[in-house]
KOLMILO-299703 format. One record per residue: chain; x, y, z of N, C-alpha, C in turn; residue in three letters. Coordinates in steps of 0.05 Angstrom, whole numbers, plus 32768, in hexadecimal, padded with zeros to 4 digits. Each point is the difference from the previous one (the first is absolute). Layout:
REM residues N
A X Y Z X Y Z X Y Z Ala .
...
This chain:
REM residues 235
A 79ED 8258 7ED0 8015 8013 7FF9 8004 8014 8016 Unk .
A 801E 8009 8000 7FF9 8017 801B 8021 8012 7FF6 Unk .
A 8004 800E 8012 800D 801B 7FFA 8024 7FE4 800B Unk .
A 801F 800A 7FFA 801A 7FF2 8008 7FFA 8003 8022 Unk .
A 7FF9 8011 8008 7FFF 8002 801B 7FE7 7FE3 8014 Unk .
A 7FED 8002 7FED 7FE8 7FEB 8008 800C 7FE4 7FF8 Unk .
A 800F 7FF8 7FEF 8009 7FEA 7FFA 801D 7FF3 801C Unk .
A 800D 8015 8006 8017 8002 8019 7FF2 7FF7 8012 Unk .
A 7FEE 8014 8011 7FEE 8002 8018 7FF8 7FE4 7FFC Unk .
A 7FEA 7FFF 7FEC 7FF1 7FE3 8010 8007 7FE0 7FF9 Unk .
A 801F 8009 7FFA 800C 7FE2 8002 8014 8005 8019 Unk .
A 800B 800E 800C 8012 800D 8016 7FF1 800F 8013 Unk .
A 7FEE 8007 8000 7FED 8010 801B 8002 8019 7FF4 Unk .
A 7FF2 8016 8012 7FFF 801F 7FF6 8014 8008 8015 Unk .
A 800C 7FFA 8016 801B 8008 8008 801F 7FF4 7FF6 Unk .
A 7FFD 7FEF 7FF3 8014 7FF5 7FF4 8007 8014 7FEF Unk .
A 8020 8003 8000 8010 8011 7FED 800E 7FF4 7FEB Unk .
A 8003 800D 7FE2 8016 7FF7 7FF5 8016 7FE9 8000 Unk .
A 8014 8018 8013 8011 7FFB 8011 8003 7FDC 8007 Unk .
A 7FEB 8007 8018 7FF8 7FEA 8010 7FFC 7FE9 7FF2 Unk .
A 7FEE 8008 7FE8 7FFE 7FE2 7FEE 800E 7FF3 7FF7 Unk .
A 801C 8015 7FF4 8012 7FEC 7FFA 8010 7FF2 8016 Unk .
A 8008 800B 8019 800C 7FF9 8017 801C 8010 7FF7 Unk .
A 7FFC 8019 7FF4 8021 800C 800A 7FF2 8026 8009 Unk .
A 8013 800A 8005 8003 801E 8013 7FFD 800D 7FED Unk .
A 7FF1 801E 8004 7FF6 8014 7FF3 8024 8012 7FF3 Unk .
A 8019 7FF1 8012 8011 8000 7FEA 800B 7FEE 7FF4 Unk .
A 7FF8 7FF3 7FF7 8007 7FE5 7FEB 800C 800F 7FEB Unk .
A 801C 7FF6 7FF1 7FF9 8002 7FE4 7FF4 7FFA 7FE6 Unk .
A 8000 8007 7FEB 7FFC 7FF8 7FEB 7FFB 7FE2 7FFE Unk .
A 801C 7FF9 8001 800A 7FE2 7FFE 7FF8 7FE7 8011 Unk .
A 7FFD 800A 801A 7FF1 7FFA 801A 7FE3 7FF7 8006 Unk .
A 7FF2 801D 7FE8 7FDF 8003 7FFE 7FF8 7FE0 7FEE Unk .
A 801A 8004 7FE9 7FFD 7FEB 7FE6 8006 7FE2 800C Unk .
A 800B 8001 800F 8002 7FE4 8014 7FF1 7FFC 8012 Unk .
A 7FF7 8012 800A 7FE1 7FF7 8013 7FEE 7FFB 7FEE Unk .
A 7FFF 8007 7FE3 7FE7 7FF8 7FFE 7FFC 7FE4 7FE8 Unk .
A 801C 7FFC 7FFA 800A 7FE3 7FF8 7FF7 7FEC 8012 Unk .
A 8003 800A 8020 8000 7FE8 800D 7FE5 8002 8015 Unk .
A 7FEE 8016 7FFB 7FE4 7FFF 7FF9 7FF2 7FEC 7FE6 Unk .
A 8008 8006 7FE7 7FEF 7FF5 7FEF 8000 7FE6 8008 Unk .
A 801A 7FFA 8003 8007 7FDC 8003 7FF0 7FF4 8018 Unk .
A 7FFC 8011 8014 7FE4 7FF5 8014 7FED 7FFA 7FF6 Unk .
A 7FF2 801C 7FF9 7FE2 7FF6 7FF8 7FFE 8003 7FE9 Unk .
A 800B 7FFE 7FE7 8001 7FF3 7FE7 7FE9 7FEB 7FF8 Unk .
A 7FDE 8003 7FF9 8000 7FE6 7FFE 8002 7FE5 7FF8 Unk .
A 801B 8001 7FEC 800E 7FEA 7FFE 8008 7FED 8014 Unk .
A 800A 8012 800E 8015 7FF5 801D 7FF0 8002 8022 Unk .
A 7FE1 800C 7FF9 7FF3 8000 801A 7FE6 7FF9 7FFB Unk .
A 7FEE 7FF7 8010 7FEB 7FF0 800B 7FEB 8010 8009 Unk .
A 800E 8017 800C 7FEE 8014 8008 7FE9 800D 7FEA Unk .
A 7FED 7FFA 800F 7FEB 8014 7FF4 8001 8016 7FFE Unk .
A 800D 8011 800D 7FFA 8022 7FFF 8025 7FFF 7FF3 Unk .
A 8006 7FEC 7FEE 8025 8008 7FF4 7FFE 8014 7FE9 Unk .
A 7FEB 7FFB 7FEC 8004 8007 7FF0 7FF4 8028 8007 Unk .
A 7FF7 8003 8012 7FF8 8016 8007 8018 800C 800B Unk .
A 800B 7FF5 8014 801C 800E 8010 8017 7FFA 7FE3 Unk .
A 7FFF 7FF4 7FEF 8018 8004 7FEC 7FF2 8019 7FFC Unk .
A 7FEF 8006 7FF2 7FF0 8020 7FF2 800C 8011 8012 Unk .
A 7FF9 7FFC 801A 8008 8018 8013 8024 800C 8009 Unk .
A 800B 7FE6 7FF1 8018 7FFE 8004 800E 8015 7FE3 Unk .
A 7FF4 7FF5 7FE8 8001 8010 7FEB 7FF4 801A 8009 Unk .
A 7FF3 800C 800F 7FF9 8019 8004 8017 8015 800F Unk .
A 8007 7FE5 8011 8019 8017 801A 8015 8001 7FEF Unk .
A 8006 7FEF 7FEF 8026 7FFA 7FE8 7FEF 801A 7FF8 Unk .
A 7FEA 7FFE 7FE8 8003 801A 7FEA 7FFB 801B 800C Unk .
A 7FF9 8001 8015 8000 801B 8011 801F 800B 800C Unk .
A 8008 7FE5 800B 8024 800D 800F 8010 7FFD 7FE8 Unk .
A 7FFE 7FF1 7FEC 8010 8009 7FF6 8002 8011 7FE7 Unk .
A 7FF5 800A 8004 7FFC 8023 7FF1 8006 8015 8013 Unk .
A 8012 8003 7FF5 8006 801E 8016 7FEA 8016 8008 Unk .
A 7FF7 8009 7FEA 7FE8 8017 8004 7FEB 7FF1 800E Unk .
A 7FFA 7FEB 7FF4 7FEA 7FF4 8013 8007 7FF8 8015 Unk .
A 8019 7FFF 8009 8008 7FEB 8011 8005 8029 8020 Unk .
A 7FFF 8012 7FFB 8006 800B 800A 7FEE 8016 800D Unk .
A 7FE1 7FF8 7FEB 7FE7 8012 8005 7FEF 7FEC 801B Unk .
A 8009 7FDE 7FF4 7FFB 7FF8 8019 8011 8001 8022 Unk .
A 8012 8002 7FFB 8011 800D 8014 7FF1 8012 8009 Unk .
A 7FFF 8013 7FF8 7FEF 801F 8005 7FE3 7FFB 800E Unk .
A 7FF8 7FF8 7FEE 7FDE 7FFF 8007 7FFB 7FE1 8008 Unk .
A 8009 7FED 8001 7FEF 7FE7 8008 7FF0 7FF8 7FED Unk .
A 7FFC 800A 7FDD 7FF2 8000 7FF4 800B 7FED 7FE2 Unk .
A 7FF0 7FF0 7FF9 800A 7FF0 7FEB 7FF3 8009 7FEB Unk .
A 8017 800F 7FF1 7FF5 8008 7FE0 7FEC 7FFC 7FF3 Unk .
A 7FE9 8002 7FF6 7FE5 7FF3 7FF8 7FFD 8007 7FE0 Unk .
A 801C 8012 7FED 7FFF 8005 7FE7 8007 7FE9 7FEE Unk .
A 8004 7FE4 800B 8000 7FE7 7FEC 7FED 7FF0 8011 Unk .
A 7FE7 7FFF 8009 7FE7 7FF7 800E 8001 7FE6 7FEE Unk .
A 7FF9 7FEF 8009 7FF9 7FE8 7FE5 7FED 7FE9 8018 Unk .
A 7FF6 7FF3 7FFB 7FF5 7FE7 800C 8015 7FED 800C Unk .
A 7FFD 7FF5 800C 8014 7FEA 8010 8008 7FEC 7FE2 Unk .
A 7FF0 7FF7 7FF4 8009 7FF3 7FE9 8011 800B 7FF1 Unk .
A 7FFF 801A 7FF2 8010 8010 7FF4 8016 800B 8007 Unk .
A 8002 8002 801D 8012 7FFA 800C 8011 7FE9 8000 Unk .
A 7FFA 7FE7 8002 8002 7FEC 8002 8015 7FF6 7FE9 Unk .
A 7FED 800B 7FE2 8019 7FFD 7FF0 800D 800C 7FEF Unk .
A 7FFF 8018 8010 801D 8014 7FFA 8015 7FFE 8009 Unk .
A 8003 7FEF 8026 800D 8005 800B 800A 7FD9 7FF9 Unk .
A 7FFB 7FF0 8002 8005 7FEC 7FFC 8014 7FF9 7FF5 Unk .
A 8003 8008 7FE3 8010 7FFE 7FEC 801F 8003 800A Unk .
A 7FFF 8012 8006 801A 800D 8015 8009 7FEB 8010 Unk .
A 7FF2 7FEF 8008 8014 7FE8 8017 7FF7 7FF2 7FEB Unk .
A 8020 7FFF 7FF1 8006 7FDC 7FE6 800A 7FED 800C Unk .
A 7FFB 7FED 7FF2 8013 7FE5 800B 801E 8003 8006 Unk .
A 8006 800E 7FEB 801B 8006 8007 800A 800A 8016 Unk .
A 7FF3 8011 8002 8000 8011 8021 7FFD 7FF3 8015 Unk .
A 7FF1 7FF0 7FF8 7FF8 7FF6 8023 8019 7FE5 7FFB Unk .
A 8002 7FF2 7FF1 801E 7FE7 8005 801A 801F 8008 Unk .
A 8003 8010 7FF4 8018 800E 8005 8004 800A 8018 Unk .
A 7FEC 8005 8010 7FF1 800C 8017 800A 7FDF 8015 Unk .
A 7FF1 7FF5 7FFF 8006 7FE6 8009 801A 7FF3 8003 Unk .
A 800F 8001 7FEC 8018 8001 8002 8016 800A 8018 Unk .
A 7FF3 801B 7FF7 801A 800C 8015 7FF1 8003 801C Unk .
A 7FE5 7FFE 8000 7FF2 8006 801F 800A 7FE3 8013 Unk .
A 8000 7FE5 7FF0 8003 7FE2 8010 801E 8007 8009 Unk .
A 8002 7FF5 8014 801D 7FF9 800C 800D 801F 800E Unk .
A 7FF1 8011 7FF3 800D 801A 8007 7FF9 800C 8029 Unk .
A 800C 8010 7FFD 8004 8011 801F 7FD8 800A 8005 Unk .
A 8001 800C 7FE9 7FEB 800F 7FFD 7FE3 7FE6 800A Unk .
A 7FFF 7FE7 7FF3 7FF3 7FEC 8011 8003 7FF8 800F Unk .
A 8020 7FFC 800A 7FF8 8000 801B 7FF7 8003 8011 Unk .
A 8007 801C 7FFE 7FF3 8018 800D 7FDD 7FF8 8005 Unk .
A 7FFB 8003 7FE7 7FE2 7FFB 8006 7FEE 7FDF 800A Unk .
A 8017 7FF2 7FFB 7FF6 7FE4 801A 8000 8008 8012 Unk .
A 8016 8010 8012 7FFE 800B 8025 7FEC 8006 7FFA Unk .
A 7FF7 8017 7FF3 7FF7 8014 7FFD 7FD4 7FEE 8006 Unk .
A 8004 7FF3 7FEC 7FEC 7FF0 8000 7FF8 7FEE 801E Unk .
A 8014 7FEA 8004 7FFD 7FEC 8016 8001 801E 801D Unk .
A 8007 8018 8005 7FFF 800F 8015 7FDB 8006 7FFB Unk .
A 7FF9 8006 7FEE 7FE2 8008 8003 7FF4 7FF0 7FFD Unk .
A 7FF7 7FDE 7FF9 7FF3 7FF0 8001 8010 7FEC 8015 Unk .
A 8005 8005 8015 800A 7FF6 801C 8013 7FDE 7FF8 Unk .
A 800E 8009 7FEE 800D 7FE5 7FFB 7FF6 7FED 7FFB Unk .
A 7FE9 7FFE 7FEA 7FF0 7FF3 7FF5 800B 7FFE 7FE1 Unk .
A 8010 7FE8 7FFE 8017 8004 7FE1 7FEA 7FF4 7FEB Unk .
A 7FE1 7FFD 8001 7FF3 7FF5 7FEB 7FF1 801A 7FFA Unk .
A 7FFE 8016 8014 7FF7 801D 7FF4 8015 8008 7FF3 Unk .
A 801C 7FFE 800C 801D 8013 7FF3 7FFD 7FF6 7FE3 Unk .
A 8001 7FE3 7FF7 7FFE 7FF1 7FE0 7FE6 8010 7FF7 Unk .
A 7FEC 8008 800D 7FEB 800C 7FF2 8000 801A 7FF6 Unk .
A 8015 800B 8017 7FFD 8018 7FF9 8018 800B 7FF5 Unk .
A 801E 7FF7 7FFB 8012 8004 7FF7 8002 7FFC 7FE5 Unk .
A 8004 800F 7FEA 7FF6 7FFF 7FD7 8018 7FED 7FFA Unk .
A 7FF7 7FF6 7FF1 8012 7FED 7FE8 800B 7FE7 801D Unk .
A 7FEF 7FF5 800D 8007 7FE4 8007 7FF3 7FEF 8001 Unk .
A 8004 7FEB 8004 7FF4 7FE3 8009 8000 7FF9 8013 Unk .
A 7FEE 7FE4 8008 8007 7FEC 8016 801D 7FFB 8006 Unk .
A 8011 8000 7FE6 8015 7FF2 8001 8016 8010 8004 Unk .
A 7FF6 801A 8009 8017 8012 800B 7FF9 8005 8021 Unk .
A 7FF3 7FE8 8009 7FF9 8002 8022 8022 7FFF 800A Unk .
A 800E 7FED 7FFA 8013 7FF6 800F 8011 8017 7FFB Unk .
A 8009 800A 7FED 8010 801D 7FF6 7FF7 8020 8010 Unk .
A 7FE3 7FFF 8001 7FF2 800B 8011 8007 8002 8024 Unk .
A 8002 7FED 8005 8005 7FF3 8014 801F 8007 800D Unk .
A 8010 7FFE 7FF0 801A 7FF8 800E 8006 8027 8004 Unk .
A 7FF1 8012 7FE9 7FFF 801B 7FFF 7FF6 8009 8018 Unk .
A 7FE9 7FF8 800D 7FFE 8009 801C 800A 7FF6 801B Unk .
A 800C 7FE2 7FFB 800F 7FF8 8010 801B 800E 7FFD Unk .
A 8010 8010 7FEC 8019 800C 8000 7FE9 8020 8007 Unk .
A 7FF2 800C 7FFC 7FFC 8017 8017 7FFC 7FFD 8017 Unk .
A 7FF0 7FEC 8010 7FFE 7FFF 8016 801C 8001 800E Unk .
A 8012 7FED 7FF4 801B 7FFF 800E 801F 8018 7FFD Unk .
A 7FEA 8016 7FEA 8009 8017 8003 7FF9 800D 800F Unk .
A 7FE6 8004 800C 7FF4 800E 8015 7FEB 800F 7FEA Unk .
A 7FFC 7FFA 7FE5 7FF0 801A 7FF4 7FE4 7FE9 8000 Unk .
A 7FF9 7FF2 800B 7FE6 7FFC 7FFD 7FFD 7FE8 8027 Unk .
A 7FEB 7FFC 8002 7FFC 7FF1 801C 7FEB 7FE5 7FF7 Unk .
A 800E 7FE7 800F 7FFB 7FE8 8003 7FE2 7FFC 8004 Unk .
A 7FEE 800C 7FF0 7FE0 7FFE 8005 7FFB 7FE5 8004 Unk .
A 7FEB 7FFC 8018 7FF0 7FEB 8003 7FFD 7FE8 7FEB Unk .
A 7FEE 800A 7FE8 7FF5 7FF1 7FEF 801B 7FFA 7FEC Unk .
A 8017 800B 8002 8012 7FF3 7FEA 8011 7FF2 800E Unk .
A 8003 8006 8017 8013 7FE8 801C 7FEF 7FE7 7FF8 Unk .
A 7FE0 7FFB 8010 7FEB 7FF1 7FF6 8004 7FE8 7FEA Unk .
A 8009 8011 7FED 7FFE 7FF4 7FDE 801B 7FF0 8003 Unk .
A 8019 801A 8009 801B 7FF0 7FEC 8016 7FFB 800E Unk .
A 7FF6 8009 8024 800F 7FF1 8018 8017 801A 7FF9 Unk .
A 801D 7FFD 800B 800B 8015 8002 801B 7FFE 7FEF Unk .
A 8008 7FE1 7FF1 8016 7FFB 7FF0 7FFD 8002 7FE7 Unk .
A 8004 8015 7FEC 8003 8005 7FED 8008 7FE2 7FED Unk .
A 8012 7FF6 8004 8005 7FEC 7FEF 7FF0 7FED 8007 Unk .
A 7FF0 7FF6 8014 7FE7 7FEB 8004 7FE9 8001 7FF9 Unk .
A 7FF6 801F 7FFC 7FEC 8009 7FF2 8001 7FFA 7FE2 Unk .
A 8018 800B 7FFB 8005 7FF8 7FDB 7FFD 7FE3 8004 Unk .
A 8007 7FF3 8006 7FFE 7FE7 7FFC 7FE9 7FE9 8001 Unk .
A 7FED 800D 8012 7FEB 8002 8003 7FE1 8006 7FED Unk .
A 800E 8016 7FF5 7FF2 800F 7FEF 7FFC 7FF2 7FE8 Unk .
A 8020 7FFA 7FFA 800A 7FEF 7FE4 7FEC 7FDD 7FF9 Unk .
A 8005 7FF8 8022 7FEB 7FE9 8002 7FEB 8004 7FF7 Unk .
A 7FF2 801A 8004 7FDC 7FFD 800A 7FFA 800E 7FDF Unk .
A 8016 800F 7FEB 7FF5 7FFD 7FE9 8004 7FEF 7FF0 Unk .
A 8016 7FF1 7FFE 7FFC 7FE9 7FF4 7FEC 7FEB 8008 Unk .
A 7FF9 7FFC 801A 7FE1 7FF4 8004 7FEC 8013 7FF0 Unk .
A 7FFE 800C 7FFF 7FE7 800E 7FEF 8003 8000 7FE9 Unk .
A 8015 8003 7FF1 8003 8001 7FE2 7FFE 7FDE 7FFF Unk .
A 8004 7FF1 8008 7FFB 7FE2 8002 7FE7 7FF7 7FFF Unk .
A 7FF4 8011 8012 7FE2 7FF8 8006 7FEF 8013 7FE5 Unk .
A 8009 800F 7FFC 7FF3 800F 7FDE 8001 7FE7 7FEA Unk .
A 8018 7FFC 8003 8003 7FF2 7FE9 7FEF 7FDB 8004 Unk .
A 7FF6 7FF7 800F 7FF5 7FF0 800D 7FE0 8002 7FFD Unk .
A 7FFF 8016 8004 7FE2 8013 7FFB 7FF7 8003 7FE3 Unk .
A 8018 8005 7FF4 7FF7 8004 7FE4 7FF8 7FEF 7FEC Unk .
A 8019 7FE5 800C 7FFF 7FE9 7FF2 7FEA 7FEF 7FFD Unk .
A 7FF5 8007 8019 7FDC 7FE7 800B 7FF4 8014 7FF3 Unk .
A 8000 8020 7FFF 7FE1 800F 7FF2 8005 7FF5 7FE0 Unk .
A 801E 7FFA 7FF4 8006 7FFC 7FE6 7FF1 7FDD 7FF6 Unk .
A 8007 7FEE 8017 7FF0 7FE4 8001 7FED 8004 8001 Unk .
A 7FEA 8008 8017 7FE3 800C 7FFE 7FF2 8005 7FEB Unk .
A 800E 8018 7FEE 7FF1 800F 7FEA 8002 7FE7 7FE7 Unk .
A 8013 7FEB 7FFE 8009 7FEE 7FF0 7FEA 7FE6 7FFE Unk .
A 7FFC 7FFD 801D 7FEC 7FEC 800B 7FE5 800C 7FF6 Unk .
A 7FFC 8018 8011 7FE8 8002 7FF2 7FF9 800B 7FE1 Unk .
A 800A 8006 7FF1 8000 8001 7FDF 7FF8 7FDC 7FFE Unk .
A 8018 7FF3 800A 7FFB 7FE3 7FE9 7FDF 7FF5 800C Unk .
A 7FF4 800C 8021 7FE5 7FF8 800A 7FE7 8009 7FEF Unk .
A 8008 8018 7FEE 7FF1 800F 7FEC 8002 7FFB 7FDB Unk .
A 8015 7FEA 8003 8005 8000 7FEE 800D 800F 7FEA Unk .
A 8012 800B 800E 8011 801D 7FEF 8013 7FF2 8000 Unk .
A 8015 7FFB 7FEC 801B 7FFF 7FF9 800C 800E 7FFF Unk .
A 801A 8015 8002 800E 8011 7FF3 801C 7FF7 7FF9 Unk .
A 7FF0 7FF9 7FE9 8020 7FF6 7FF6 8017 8010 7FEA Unk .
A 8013 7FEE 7FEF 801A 800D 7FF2 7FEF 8005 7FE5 Unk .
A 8011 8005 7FF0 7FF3 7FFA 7FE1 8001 8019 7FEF Unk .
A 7FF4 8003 7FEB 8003 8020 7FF0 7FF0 800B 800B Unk .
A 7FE7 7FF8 800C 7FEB 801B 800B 8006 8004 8015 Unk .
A 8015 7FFA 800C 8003 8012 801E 7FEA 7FE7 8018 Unk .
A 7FF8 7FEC 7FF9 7FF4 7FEC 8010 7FE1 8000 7FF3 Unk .
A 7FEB 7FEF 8013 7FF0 7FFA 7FFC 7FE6 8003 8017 Unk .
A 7FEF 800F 7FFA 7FEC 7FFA 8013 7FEB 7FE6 7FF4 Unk .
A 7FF7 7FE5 8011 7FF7 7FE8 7FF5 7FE6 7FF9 8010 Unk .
A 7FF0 7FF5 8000 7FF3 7FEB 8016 8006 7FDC 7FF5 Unk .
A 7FE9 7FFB 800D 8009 7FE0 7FF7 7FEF 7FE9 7FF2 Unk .
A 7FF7 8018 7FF0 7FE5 7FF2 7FEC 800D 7FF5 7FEB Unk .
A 7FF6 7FEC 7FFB 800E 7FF0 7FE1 7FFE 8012 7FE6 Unk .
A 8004 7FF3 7FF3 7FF8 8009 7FE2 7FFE 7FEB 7FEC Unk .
């Protein structure tokens, strides 16, 4: 257990700010704060992340939302650098107070209007500029996508580059050559080979597990009980 401030710090560092954790400016608004930290939870959520230290940076994430967005609290830290310590609770208790607050509903509604929008865009440049045009960090690190938004992904920094708001990095020249429509096309190939090859994969582990049951003597068959476990002794 430790004090809202010890739960921030040692999932974000002891110079890490607020601020900083969500990724917007000490003038963000309201509305701004509530969207950084929508598209925080959806990172390290551990529903939706892998990471070991997620469920700790969600807590810490719930610490910077209920601090900015309280005015009084949100203004003593302004002042002092100091995070309120009069609702102290354990990272767990934390954990699920603050939880509840990001519903399902929220996050599809959230999702909704964040896909396809300016505002993602934004944050693919934004992404492929700091992981040097590496579009399998940008899918990692951009909220609410898939594999299957590479090629959509894609044609987004090939239309900045040819605005001038982003530059032809190495590693995404490398990957997707310099024709926007050959890349898609490209792209389109190499996932339908994979979703091909899934389904290919699945089918032999589905034969496999089939093969070996009938080597053991297991049946699972139709019938009123939902099948049968058997061997092959007489009676």
């Amino acid at each position: 257990p430790g004090t809202m401030a010890d739960v921030f710090h040692d999932a974000f560092g002891e110079d890490a700010t607020l601020y900083g954790a969500l990724g917007v400016e000490r003038t963000a608004t309201s509305k701004e704060i509530k969207r950084a930290y929508y598209k925080g939870a959806l990172k390290y959520h551990p529903d939706k992340s892998d990471a070991p230290d997620a469920a700790d940076k969600m807590a810490a994430l719930g610490v910077a939302y209920s601090v900015l967005s309280d005015e009084a609290r949100r203004r003593t830290y302004d002042a002092t650098g100091t995070i309120m310590t009069e609702e102290e609770q354990s990272s767990y208790d934390l954990w699920r107070t603050v939880f509840p607050k990001l519903t399902k509903e929220r996050v599809e509604a959230f999702t909704r209007e964040y896909r396809f929008s300016d505002e993602e865009a934004g944050d693919v440049v934004a992404a492929y500029a700091a992981h040097d045009g590496d579009m399998g960090a940008v899918i990692e690190n951009v909220v609410c996508c898939t594999e299957d938004d590479e090629e959509r992904f894609v044609r987004i920094v090939f239309d900045a580059i040819a605005a001038g708001r982003a530059a032809a990095l190495p590693a995404f020249t490398a990957a997707y050559g310099d024709d926007a429509e050959v890349a898609a096309s490209r792209i389109r190939k190499r996932l339908r080979a994979t979703a091909a090859k899934r389904k290919r994969d699945a089918d032999r582990e589905a034969k496999e597990a089939e093969e070996h049951a009938k080597a053991l003597g297991i049946s699972f068959g139709g019938g009123g009980s939902g099948g049968r476990v058997g061997g092959s002794g007489g009676g």
